[in-house]
N, C-alpha and C positions, 0 to 999 in steps of 0.2 A: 510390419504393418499391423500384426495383429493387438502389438502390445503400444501400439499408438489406440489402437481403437480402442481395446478394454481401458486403458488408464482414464479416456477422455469418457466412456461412459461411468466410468464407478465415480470420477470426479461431479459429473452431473448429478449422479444417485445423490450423493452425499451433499451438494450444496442446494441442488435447485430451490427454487422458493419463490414467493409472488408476495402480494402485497401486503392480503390478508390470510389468519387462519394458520399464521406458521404455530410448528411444536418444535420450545426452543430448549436447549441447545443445538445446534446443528455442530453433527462432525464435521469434519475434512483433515485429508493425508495429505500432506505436503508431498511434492514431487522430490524423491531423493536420487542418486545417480545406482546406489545400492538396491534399491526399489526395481529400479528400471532394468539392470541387471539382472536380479530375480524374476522379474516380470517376464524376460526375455527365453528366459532357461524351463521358469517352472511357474505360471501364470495362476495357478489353484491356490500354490504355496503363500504367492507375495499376496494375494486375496486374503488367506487364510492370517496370515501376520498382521493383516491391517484388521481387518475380522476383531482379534484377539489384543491388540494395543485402545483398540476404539472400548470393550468394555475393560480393558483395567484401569483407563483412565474413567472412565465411570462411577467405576466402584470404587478407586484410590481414592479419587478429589470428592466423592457422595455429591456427582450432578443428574439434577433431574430438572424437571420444567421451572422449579422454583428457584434454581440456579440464577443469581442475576450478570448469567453470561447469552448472548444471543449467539456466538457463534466458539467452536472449541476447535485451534488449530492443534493437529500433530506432526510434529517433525521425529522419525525414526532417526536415532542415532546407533550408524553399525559401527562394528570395531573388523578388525581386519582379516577376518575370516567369514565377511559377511554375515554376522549373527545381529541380531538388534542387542544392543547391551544398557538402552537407556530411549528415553520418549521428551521429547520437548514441548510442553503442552502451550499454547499461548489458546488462554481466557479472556475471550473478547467481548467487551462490556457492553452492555445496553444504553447505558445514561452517556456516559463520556467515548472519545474517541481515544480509548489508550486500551490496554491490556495487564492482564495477572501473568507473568511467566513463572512455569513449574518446571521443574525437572526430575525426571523419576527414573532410579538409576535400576536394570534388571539380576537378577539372577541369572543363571546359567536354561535354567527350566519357566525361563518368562514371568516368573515371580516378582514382586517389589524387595529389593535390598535395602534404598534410603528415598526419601523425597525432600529434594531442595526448592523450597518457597520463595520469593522475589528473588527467582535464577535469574544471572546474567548472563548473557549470552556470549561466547568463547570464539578467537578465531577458528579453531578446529569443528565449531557446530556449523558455522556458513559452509565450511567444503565440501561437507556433501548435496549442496544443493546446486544441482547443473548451472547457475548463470554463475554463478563462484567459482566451482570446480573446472568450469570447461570456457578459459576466457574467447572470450569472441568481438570482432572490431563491431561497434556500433551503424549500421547507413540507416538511413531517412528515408522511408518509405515512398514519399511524395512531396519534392519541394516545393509543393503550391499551396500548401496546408500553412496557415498559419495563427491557429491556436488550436490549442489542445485541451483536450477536458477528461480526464479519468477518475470513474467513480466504483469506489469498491465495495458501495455499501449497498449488498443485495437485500431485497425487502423493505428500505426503509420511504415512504414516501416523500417524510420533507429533504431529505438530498435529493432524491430524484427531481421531486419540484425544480428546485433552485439551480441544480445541476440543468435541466430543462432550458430553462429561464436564459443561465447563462449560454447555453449554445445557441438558441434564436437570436439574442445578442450579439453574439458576436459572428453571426451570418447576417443577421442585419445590417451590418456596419462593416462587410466586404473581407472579413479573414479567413474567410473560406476552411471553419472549424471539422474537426472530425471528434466526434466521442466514442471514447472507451467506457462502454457500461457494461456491469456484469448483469444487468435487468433485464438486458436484451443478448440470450446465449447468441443468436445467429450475427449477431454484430462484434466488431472489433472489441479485443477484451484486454482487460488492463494490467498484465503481465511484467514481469520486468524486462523481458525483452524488451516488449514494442516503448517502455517508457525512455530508455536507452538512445532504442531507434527515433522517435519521436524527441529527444532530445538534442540528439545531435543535429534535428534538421536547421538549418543557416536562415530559415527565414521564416521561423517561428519568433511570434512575439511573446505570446503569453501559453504561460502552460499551469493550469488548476486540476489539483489535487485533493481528492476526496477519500479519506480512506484513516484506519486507527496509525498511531505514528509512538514515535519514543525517542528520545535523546540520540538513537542512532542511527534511528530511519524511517520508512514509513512500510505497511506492509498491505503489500498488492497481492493479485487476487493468488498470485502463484508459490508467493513470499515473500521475504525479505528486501527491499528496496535500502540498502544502509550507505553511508559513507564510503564505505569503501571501493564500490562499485563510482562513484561518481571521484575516487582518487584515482580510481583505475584508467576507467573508459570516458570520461566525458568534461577531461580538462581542456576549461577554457568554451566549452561547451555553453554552458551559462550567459556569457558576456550580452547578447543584445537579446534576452529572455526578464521577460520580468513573470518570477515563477512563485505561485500560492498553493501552501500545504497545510491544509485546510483538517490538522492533526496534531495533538498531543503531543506538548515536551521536543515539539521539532526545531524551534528557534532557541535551542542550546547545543553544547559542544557535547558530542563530536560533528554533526551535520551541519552545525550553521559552520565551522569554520571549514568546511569541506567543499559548502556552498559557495561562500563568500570568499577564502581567499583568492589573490591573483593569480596563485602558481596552481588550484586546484577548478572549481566550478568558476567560481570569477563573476559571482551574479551578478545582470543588471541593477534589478531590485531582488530582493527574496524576502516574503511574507511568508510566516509559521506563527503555528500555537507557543504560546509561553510557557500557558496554563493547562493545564485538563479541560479540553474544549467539549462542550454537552453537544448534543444533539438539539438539533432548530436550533438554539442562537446562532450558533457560529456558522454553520452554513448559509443564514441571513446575513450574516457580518459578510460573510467571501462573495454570498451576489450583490449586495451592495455595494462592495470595492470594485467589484470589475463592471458594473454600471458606471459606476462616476468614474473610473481609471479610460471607460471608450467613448466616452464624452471627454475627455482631452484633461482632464481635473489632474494636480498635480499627486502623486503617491506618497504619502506622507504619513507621520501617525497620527497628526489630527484629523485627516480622513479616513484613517482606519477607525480610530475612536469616535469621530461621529457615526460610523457605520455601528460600529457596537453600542453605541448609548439607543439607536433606532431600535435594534432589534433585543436589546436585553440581556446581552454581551457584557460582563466583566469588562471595565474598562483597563489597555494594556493587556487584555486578553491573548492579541496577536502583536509578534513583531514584524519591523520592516526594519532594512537597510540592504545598501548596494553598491554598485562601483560603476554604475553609469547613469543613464538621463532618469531622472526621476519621472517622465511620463510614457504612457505606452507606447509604441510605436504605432502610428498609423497603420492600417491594411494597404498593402502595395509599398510599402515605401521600403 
C-alpha cells in the first residue's frame, strides 16, 4: 500500500501543472516493474535513484527552461541484478506532437559511459514496463460508453479546448462519452491500461487520441502505447471503432498495419498523423472530423483535408483508411 501511495505522489510532484506559469522542462519517471520492486524493499533508495537519473539527464543533454522540450520522460533501464545500467530519455516537444529519443548508457558508479542520439527503441526496453512485462486480458469498464476521448497533453489549452468541444459533442448526440484527461488528476486518466480496457469495449464507436505519437505508437500518460500491445491484446478489437490518433508519424508502419490488418486491430476507419502534426492545427483538424463524422458526413480524405485546409493543417497531414462502413456509427445502434 505504501509503495502505491509514495509512487502516485512523487508522480504528481513531478507532472502536476495548470494552464499558466508552468517552468518547463517538467521531469517524469516512467513506472518500471525494477522501480516497483525497489520501491517495495527500499523506498528512500528507489527515491534516491530517481533523485540522481533526473539531474544527470540534465546535465548530459544541458536542459534548462530554454530547452524546446515541455516535458522530459525517463525510463530506467536495469540489468539483472537490479542495478540501473542505462536511462531512456524521451524529449517531448513543444511545437510538434512527436519526440527526441536518447539513450544514455551507465557506468558501474552512475556515471555516463556513451550517449546514443535518435535511439530506437528495443524489444528488451518495453519489458520492463508493467503492461509489457505482466500480460493481462483486456474487460471494458462499462458497456454503455460509447466514445472515448483521452487527452495526454497536460497544460496545453488548445487541446483541452477542442478536446472539450469534442465531448459536449458527442454527449449531445447520445454516446454517452467518458474523458481521460490528465488536466483533471481526480478524474479518469489515460493509461495504458484503461486504453486497452476502453478498447475492447463492443459498443464503442469512436475513440480520439490526443497525445505525442511515433511510427510505433503513441505515448500515454503512463507510457508506451505501441503495436505490439494491440498484436497482443486487442485483435479484432477495432472492427466497428472508427479510431483518431491525433499524433506524429502514427499512420506509418509498424502501427498502421497493426491497426488495419484483419488478423490484428482490424479498424473500421483509422485516422493518424502522416506528418509531424503542430500544435492548434491539428487538434482543429481532429474537432472538426468528428463534428462532421456525428452529423452523419461520410469519412473520407476529402473531409479530413477540408478540415485541414479550415484550420491551417498541411494538406494530407492525416491519413484515413479502414475495413468497414466509412461512417460513424449512430449512438444506440
Amino acid at each position: 500500500m505504501f509503495k502505491k501511495i509514495f509512487s502516485a505522489i512523487l508522480f504528481f510532484v513531478l507532472t502536476s501543472s495548470s494552464f499558466a506559469g508552468e517552468n518547463y522542462p517538467k521531469f517524469v519517471l516512467l513506472p518500471n516493474i525494477n522501480t516497483q520492486y525497489i520501491m517495495h524493499t527500499n523506498a528512500s533508495e528507489a527515491v534516491s535513484i530517481e533523485n540522481q537519473a533526473i539531474e544527470l539527464v540534465k546535465k548530459t543533454l544541458h536542459l534548462n527552461s530554454a530547452s524546446p522540450y515541455k516535458t522530459v520522460r525517463i525510463s530506467l533501464q536495469y540489468n539483472a541484478k537490479h542495478q540501473v545500467d542505462a536511462l531512456i530519455v524521451y524529449l517531448l516537444s513543444t511545437k510538434i506532437k512527436s519526440f527526441d529519443l536518447v539513450r544514455i548508457n551507465l557506468n558501474t558508479d552512475f556515471s555516463v559511459a556513451s550517449v546514443i542520439k535518435d535511439y530506437h527503441l528495443q524489444a528488451a526496453d518495453f519489458m520492463q514496463t508493467p503492461a509489457y512485462a505482466q500480460k493481462r486480458t483486456p474487460a471494458c469498464p462499462d458497456p454503455r460508453v460509447q466514445f472515448v476521448i483521452g487527452n495526454n497533453f497536460d497544460g496545453d489549452e488548445s487541446v483541452e479546448n477542442e478536446v472539450q468541444k469534442v465531448f459536449q459533442l458527442a454527449k449531445d448526440r447520445g454516446y454517452n462519452p467518458i474523458l481521460m484527461d490528465v488536466n483533471n488528476p481526480n478524474g479518469p486518466q489515460p493509461t495504458i491500461e484503461a486504453y486497452e480496457n476502453w478498447m475492447s469495449c463492443p459498443n464503442v464507436k469512436g475513440f480520439y487520441n490526443e497525445s505525442h505519437g511515433w511510427e510505433q505508437g503513441i505515448l500515454l500518460s503512463d507510457g508506451d502505447f505501441s503495436y505490439q500491445l494491440i498484436d497482443r491484446d486487442l485483435l479484432n478489437q477495432l472492427s466497428q471503432k472508427v479510431t483518431l490518433f491525433d499524433s506524429c508519424e502514427t499512420f506509418h508502419d509498424p502501427l498502421l498495419s497493426s491497426m488495419m490488418d484483419v488478423n490484428k486491430g482490424n479498424a473500421q476507419q483509422y485516422i493518424a498523423g502522416i506528418i509531424s502534426l503542430p500544435f492548434g492545427p491539428s487538434e482543429r483538424t481532429a474537432s472538426c472530423f468528428w463534428a462532421l463524422a456525428f452529423n452523419g458526413q461520410e469519412l473520407n480524405r476529402a473531409m479530413l483535408n477540408d478540415c485541414s485546409v479550415k484550420n491551417d493543417l498541411e494538406i494530407d497531414g492525416f491519413g484515413i483508411n479502414g475495413n468497414g462502413d466509412n461512417h460513424l456509427t449512430t449512438a444506440s445502434n
